[in-house]
C-alpha positions, 0 to 999 in steps of 0.5 A, a space after each residue: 731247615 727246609 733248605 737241607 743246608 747244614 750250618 756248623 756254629 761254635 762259641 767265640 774264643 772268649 766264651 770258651 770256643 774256638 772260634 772256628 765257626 759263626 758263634 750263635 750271636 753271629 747268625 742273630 747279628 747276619 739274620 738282621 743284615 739279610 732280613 734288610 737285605 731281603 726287604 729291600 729287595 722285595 720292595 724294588 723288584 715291586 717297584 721294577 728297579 734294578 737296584 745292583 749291588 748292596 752290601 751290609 757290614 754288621 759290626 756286633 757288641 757283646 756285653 761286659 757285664 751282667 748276662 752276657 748278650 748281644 748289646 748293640 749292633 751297627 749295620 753299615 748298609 753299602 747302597 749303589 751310587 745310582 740310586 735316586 734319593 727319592 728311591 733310597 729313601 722307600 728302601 730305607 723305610 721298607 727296612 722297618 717291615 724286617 721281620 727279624 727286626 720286629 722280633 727283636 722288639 727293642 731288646 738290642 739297640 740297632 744303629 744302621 749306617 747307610 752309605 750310598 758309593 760314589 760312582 767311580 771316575 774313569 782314568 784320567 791319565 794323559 802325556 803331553 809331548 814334546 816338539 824336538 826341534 833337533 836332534 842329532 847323536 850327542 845333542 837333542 833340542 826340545 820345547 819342553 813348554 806346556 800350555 797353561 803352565 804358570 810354574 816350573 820346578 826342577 827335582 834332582 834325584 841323587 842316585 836311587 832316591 824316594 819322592 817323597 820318603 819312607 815312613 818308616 817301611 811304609 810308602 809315602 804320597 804327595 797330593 796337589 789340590 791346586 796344581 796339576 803336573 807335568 813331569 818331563 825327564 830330563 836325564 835318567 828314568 823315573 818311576 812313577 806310581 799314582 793311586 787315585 781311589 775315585 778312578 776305576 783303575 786307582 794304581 798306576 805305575 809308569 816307567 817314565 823316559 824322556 820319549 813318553 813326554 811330560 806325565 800329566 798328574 791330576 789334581 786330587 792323584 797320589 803320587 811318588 816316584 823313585 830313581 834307579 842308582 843312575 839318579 835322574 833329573 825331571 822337570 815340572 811344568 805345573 798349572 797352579 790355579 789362584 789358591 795354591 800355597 806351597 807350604 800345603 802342596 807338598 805334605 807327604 801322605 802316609 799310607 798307614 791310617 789311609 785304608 782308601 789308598 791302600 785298597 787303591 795300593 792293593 789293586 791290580 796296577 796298571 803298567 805304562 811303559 815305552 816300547 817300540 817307539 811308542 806308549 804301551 798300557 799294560 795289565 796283569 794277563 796281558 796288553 789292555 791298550 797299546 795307544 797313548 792318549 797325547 794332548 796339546 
């Protein structure tokens, strides 16, 4: 290659390989993807657009019977969340003009997929203070009220208990889509962990006390939380909104068919914690914010 770049193949393991390296059929299925990637390119640098990051997914088919070839191919093309529809539809057309493409004439079935990402949210987490009326060293008096609220609960956890429970090993989530919580500690600690895919930070784990006030939840945020042996009472001031049913509000979700929270899962948490008389955000490699965000 005029590149003077070596490229190692090797046959997959079901054609007598070992699939150590990209097989022969694996370079046609990549030289399709960077061949529309390339295109596109080419079309916005002549339009000067900045088209940011774009990513194909190509997943190949190889024939069962007959002469063994490549059979289909499903291309799932990762568009930026900024693009105008009249833009994509130009960068999707330009894709036709792939060489690659053209040279193939019609001997594989092509389906391509085009996604365009929805830009992410920013973190919406806030704690809602409480206003103590008095104090003294065995009894502490408090308006726990929060505006708007129109519904409480109470959960007790006995000892070291899970909200909601395991399946099996794997972590369970509530979500509320008609409520928004504001869980206050009444006795004991919780910890709390949230994952929220459409936030640019979608983990969030929070070591909640009484003195961080009541943990704003908003709708559409996964949640579970879990208790030391001590156990731990917290009280939920919740803003229900006209279509909240409770039989639907409160249906654990497993994580284990929901890759959208286990990417959420897998992301570098964020830490909220209560130290030296006050809320501090943390992040792995250090302190990102040391200010709690309090709304009335």
């Amino acid at each position: 290659m005029n590149s003077g770049q070596i490229l190692r193949t090797d046959a997959p393991v079901d054609h007598a390989g070992k699939g150590e390296n990209f097989a022969p059929t694996d370079l046609l299925a990549t030289a399709v993807g960077t061949c529309f990637l390339t295109v596109m390119g080419i079309t916005a640098k002549e339009k000067g657009w900045e088209l940011g990051e774009i990513t194909v997914a190509i997943e190949k088919k190889m024939t069962i019977h007959g002469p063994r070839k490549i059979e289909s191919l499903l291309l799932q093309i990762e568009m930026p969340s900024d693009l105008e529809p009249d833009q994509l539809k130009v960068l999707q057309k330009a894709t036709k003009d792939c060489p690659v493409l053209r040279n193939l004439d019609d001997s594989i079935r092509i389906d391509v997929q085009w996604n365009q990402s929805k830009s992410k949210k920013k973190t919406s987490l806030n704690f809602v203070s409480t206003n103590v009326f008095r104090e003294t060293p065995q009894v502490t008096f408090f308006d726990a009220g929060v505006k708007g609220s129109n519904g409480s609960d109470v959960v007790i956890h006995h000892g070291s208990a899970i909200s909601p429970p395991n399946d099996d090993e794997i972590e369970q989530y509530y979500v509320h889509h008609h409520q928004i919580d504001h869980n206050l500690v009444l006795e004991g600690k919780r910890t709390f962990s949230l994952l929220n895919p459409e936030w640019e930070e979608p983990h969030h784990v929070i070591y909640l006390n009484q003195k961080m006030g009541a943990l704003q939840i908003p709708i559409g945020t996964y949640h579970r939380s879990v208790s030391g042996d001590e156990g731990s009472i917290v009280l939920n001031q919740a803003v229900r909104d006209s279509d909240f049913d409770p039989a639907k509000e409160f249906k654990p979700v497993s994580l284990r068919d929901r890759t959208d929270l286990q990417k959420a899962k897998a992301a570098e948490p964020v830490f909220w914690i209560w130290e030296d008389g006050k809320i501090r955000r943390l992040k792995v490699g250090g302190i990102s914010s040391s200010k709690k965000k309090i709304t009335a």
